[in-house]
C-alpha positions in Angstrom: 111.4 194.0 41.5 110.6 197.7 41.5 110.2 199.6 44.7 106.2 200.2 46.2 104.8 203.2 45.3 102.4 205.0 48.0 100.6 207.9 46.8 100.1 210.3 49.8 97.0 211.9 48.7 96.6 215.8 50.5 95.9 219.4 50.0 97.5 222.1 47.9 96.2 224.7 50.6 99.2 226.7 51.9 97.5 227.5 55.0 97.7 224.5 57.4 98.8 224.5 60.9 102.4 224.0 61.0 102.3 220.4 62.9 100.4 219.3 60.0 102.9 220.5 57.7 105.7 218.5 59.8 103.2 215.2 60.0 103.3 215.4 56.1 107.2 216.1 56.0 107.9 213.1 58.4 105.5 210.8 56.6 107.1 211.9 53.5 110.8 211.0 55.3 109.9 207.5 56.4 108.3 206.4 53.2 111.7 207.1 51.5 114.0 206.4 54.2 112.2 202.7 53.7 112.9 202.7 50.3 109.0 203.6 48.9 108.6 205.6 45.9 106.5 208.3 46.8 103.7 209.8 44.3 101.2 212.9 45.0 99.7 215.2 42.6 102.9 217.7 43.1 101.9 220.9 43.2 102.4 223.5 46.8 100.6 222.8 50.2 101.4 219.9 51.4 102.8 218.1 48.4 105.6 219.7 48.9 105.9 219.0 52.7 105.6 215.4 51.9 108.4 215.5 49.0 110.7 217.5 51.2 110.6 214.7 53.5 111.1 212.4 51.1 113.7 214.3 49.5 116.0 214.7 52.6 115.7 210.6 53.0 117.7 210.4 49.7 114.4 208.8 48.5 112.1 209.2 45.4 109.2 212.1 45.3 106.9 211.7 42.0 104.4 214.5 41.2 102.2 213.9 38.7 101.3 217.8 37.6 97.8 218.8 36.0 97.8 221.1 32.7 97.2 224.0 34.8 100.5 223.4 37.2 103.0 221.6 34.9 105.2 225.0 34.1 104.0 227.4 36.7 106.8 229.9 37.3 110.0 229.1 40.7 108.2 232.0 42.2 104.7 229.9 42.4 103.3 229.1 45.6 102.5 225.7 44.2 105.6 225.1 42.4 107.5 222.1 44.1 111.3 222.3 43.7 111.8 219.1 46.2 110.4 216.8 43.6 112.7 214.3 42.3 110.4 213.1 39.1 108.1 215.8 37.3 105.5 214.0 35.2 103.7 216.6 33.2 100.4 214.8 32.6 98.6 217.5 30.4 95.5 216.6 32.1 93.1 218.3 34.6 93.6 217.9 38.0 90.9 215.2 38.2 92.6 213.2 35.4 96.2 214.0 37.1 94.4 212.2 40.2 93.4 209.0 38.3 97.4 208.7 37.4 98.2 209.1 40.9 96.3 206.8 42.3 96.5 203.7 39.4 99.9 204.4 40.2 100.2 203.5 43.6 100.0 200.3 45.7 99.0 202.1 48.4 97.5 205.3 49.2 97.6 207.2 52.6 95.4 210.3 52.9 96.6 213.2 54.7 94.0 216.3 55.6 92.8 217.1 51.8 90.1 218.4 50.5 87.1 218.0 47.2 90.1 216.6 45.2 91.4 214.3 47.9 87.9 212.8 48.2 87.6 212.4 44.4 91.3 210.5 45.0 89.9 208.6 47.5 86.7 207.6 46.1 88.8 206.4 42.6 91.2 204.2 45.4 88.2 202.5 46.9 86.9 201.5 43.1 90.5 200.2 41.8 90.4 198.3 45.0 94.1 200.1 46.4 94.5 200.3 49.9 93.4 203.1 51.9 95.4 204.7 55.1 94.0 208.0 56.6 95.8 209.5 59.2 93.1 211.3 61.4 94.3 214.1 63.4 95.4 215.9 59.9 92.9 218.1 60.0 90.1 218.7 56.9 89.2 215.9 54.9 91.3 213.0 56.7 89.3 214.5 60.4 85.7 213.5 58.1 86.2 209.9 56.9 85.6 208.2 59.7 82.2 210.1 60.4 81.3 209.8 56.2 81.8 205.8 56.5 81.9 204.6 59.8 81.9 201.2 59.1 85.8 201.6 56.5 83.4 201.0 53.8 82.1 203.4 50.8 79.6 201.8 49.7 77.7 198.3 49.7 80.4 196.7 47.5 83.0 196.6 50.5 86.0 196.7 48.1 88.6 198.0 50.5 88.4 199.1 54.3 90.1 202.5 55.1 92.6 202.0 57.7 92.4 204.5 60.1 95.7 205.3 62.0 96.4 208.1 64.5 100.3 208.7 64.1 103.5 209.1 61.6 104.5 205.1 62.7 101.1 203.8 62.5 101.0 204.6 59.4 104.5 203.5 58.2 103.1 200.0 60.0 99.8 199.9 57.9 101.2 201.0 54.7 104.1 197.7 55.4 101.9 195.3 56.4 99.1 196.2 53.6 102.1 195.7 50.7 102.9 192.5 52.7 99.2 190.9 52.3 98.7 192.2 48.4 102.2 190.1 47.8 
């Protein structure tokens, strides 16, 4: 049986406080350190942060790369040497997105921003399971006030999962693989 994939869905923005940049490095690292595959949409920000971490577990790091990033030069700010996989999608980024997130069992939203919301908003449709770890900062901070209730919209096709921490996320990304098997 292959191993899960979680997409961790977050920002390219290179300018993030530094703890957020270690949250996204350690959630990255205990993904892979339990054996996850872990998908995001590659490019620099936080993408890489999260396949560093996975990297130095001795795990997997997919990036799915739009048209516009799939060759950008070494010297790039969003060119990702930690990845471990490099799928060159020759799509946008919103059609990068879909392939992230069809791709994943799970999803787990870290700060973001327009694109994360577009990733999150395609999750909730295809029914995957939603994690957002508040205290990220940007889009992950707004969930919770945009859908109080987990839900967005009538259909109540998946609740997000709100968690506060690293481990509580690690814990809701386990035991949501555990109920869809």
């Amino acid at each position: 049986m292959p191993a899960p994939q979680v997409g961790v869905l977050t920002t390219y923005e290179e300018r993030v406080p530094e703890q957020v940049r270690e949250t996204a490095y350690r959630l990255g690292y205990e993904l892979a350190k339990r054996g996850f595959v872990v998908i995001t949409g590659g490019d620099g920000g936080l993408m890489k942060d999260v396949a560093r971490g996975a990297r130095d577990a001795g795990g997997i790091a997919v990036g799915i790369l739009s048209h516009e990033l799939a060759r950008v030069p070494e010297d790039h700010p969003y060119h990702n040497p930690y990845l471990t996989v490099c799928i060159r999608a020759e799509m946008s980024y919103e059609g990068r997105s879909s392939i992230v997130v069809a791709s994943s069992d799970v999803v787990v939203v870290v700060a973001g921003g327009c694109g994360t919301l577009v990733e999150v908003a395609m999750a909730y449709s295809m029914g995957k399971p939603i994690v957002v770890l508040e205290g990220s900062g940007l889009l992950a901070d707004r969930l919770r006030q945009m859908f109080p209730d987990g839900y967005l919209d009538h259909r109540h096709i998946v609740r997000l999962r709100f968690v506060r921490s690293v481990e509580e996320a690690i814990r809701a990304v386990e035991e949501l693989l555990r109920s869809r098997h």
